[in-house]
C-alpha positions in Angstrom: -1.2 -32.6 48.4 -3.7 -29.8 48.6 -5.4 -31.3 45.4 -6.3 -34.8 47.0 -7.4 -32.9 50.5 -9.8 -31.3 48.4 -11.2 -33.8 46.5 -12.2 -35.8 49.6 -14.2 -33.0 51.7 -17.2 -33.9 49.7 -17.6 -37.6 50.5 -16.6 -36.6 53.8 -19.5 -34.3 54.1 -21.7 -37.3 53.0 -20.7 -39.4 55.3 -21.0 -36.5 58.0 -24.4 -35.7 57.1 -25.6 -38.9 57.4 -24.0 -39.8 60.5 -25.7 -36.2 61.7 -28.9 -37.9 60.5 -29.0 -41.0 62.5 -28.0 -39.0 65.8 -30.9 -36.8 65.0 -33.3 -39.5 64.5 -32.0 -41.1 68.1 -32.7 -38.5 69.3 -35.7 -37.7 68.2 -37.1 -41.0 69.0 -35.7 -41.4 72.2 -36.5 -37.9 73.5 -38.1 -38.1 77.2 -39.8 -34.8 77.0 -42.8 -33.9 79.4 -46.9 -35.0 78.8 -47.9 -32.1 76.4 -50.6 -30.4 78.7 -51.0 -27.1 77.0 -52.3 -25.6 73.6 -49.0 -24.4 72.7 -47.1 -27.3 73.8 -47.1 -29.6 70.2 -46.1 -26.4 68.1 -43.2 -26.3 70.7 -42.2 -29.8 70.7 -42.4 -29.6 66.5 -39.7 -26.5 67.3 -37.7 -28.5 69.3 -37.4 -31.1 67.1 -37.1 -29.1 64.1 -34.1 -27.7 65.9 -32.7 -30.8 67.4 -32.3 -32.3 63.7 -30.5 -29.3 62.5 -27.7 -29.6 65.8 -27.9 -33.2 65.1 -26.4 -33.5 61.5 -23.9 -30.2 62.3 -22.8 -32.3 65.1 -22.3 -35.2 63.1 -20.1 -33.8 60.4 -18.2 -31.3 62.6 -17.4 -34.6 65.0 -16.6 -36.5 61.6 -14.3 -33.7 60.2 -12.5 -33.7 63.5 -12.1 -36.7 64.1 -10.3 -37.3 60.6 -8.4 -34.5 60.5 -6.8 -35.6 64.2 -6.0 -38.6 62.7 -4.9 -38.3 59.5 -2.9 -34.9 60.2 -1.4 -36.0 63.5 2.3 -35.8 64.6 4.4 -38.7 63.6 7.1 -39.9 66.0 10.6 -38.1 64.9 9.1 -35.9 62.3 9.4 -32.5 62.3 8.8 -30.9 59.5 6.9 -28.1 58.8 3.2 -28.6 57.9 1.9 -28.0 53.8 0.8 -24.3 53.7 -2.8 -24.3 52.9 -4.4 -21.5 51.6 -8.3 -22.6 51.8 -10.7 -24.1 49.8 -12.9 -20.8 48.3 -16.0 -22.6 47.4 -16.0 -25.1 50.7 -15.5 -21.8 52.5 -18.8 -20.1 50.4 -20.4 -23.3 51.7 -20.3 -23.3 55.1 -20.8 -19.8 55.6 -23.9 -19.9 53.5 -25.1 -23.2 55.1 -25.4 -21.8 58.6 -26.7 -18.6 57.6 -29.5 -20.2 55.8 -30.2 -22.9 59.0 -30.0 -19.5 61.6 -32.2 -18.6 59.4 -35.1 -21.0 59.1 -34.9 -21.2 63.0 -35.7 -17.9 63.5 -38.3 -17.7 61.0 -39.5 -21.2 63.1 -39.3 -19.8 66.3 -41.1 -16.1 65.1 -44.3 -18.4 64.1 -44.6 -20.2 67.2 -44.1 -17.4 69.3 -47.2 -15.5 67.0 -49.4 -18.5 66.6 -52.8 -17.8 68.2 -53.8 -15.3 69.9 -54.0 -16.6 73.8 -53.0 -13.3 75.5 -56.2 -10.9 74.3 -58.4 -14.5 74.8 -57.2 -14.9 78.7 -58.1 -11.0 79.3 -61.6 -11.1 77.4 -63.0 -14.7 78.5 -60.0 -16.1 80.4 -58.5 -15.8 83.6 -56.0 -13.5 84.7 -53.4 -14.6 87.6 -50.9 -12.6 89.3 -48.4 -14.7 90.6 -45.5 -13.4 93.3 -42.7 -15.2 93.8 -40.2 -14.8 96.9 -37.9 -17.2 99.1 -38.7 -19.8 98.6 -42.5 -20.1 97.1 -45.3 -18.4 94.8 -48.7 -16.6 95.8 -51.1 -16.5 93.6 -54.3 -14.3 93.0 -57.1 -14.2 90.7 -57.3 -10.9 89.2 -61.0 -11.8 87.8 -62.2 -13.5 90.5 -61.1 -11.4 93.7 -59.5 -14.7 94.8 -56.5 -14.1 97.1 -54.9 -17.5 98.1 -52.5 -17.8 100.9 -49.1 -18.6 100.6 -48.4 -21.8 99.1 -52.1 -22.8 98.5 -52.5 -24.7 95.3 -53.0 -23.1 92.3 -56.0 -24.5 89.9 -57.4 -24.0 86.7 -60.3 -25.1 84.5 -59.2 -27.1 81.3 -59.4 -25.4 77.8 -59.9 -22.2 79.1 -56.7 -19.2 77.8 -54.8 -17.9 81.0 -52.5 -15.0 81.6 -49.9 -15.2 84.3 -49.0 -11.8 85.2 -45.4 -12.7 87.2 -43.2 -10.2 89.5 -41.1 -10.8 92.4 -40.6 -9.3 95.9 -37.1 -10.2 96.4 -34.9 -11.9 93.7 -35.2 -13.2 90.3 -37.4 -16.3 90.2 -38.7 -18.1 87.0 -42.2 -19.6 86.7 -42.0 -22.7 85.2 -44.3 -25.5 84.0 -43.0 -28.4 81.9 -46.0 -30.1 80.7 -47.1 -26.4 79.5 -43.9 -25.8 77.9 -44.5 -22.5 79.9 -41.7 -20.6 81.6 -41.2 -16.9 82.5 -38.9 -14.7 84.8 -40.4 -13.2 88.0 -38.2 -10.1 88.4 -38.5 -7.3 91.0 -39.8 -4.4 90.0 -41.1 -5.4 87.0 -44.4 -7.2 85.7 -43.8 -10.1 82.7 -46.5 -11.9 81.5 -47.1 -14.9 79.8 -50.3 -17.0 78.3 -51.4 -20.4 77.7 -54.1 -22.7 77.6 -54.2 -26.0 78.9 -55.7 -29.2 77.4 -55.3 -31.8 79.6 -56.9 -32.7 83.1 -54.8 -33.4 85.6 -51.7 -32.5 87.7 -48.5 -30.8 87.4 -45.2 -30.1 87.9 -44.3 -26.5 88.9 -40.9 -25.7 89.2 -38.2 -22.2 89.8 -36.1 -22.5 86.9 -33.6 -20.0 88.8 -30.9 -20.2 91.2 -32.9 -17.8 94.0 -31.1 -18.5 96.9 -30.8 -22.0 99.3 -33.8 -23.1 99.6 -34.0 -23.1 95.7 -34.1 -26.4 95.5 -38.0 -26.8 97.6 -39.0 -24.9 95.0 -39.7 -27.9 92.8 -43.0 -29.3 93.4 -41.6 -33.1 91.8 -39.0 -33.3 94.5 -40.1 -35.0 97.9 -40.2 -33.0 100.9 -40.9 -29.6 98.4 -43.4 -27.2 100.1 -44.4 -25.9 96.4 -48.1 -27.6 95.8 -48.9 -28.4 92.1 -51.3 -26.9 89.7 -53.9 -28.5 89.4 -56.0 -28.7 86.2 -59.5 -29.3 86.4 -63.1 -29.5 84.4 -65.0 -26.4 84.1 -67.5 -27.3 86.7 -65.2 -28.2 89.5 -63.3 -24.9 88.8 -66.8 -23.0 89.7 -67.4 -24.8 92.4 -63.8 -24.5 93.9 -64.6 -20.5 93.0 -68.0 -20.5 95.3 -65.8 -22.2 98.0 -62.9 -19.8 98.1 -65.0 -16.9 97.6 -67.6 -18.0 100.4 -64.3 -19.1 102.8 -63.1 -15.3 102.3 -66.5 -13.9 103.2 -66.5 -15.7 106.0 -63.3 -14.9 107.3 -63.8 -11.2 106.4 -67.1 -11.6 108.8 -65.1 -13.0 111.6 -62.4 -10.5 111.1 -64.3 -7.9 111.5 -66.8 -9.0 114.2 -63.6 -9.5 115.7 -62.6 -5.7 115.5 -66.1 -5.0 116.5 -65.6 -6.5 119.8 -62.1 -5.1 120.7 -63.7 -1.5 119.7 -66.7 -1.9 122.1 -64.2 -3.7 124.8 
């Protein structure tokens, strides 16, 4: 009995792999993910996939091997017997511990050049911008470390368009995560504690930012796709327009910083 059991695992495993294989190119093909708005965003997406097609085929011959052995080692009605005793399969076992180790692997070794391609953080602090963003309940402030541009609380952020930038990301109260699909981009705001992350967008235009973290109830205004969220989007713009919206904010906070203080004036002479 053992004898035939093993001489039908490897067919099986054929016709697992290949069932893996056309789940893995459905979903592949199907796959609904975000406009890729960053530098960094394709080399992710090739990631992805790379590690979709893996979990596609294991899927398909685990799912294939169960479904098989539920059938053809199920309980028949009025027998009970005791089961064959088994005692394994050495060279099936060599395989699928060897398999996985090798697929762990070649993701890891995947993920490692992704996560070292280009060099986007020492770019954004040379020729880039620098933003620190805070997150608290329920929104994010930004301010541009480069510029000595302080927006108010949930005034949109923008960018210029192939220029690197470093988000620099804390939190005053809980744990927030900074998070922008079309950039593939996502990072924990924690208190007491700076992370930072760097990217470069590509594309002109404007996007989604969303708190990938639970932070409380109003969580859910916190995503700036949802109607009714307070969140603005980012906004992505040429390089020109960027300079110009500069000379704006910086001239609006000299301005107010006259007014403040003529204020002050007049309440010291009063």
């Amino acid at each position: 009995m053992a004898e035939v059991k093993t001489i039908k695992v490897l067919p099986l495993a054929l016709l697992g792999t290949a069932v893996g294989i056309v789940i893995s190119l459905v979903l592949i093909f199907t796959r609904t993910l975000p406009v890729q708005a960053s530098a960094e965003a394709n080399d992710i997406d090739n990631l992805y996939i790379f590690f979709l097609g893996f979990s596609g085929i294991i899927f398909g011959i685990v799912v294939l091997f169960l479904l098989v052995a539920v059938y053809r080692f199920r309980a028949r009605p009025n027998d009970e017997r005791e089961g064959d005793n088994v005692h394994g399969i050495t060279w099936l076992e060599v395989v699928w511990t060897v398999i996985p180790f090798v697929i762990v692997v070649l993701c890891a070794i995947g993920g490692l050049i992704v996560l070292r391609s280009g060099d986007v953080e020492a770019q954004a602090r040379t020729k880039g911008q620098q933003i620190h963003v805070l997150g608290y309940q329920f929104g994010w402030k930004y301010a541009y470390l480069n510029q000595g541009i302080d927006l108010k609380d949930q005034q949109t952020l923008v960018l210029p368009v192939n220029e690197p930038v470093i988000f620099e990301l804390e939190s005053n109260d809980v744990i927030h995560s900074f998070w922008v699909p079309a950039w593939r981009m996502q990072m924990n705001a924690t208190p007491g504690q700076v992370n930072e992350i760097s990217t470069t967008p590509t594309k002109i235009g404007t996007f989604e930012i969303v708190c990938a973290y639970l932070c409380g109830v109003g969580h859910t205004n916190m995503n700036s796709a949802l109607p009714g969220s307070i969140i603005p989007k980012v906004q992505v713009v040429s390089k020109s327009d960027f300079d110009a919206w500069v000379t704006k904010q910086k001239a609006e906070a000299a301005k107010a910083a006259e007014s403040s203080s003529a204020q002050t004036t007049t309440g010291s002479a009063g």
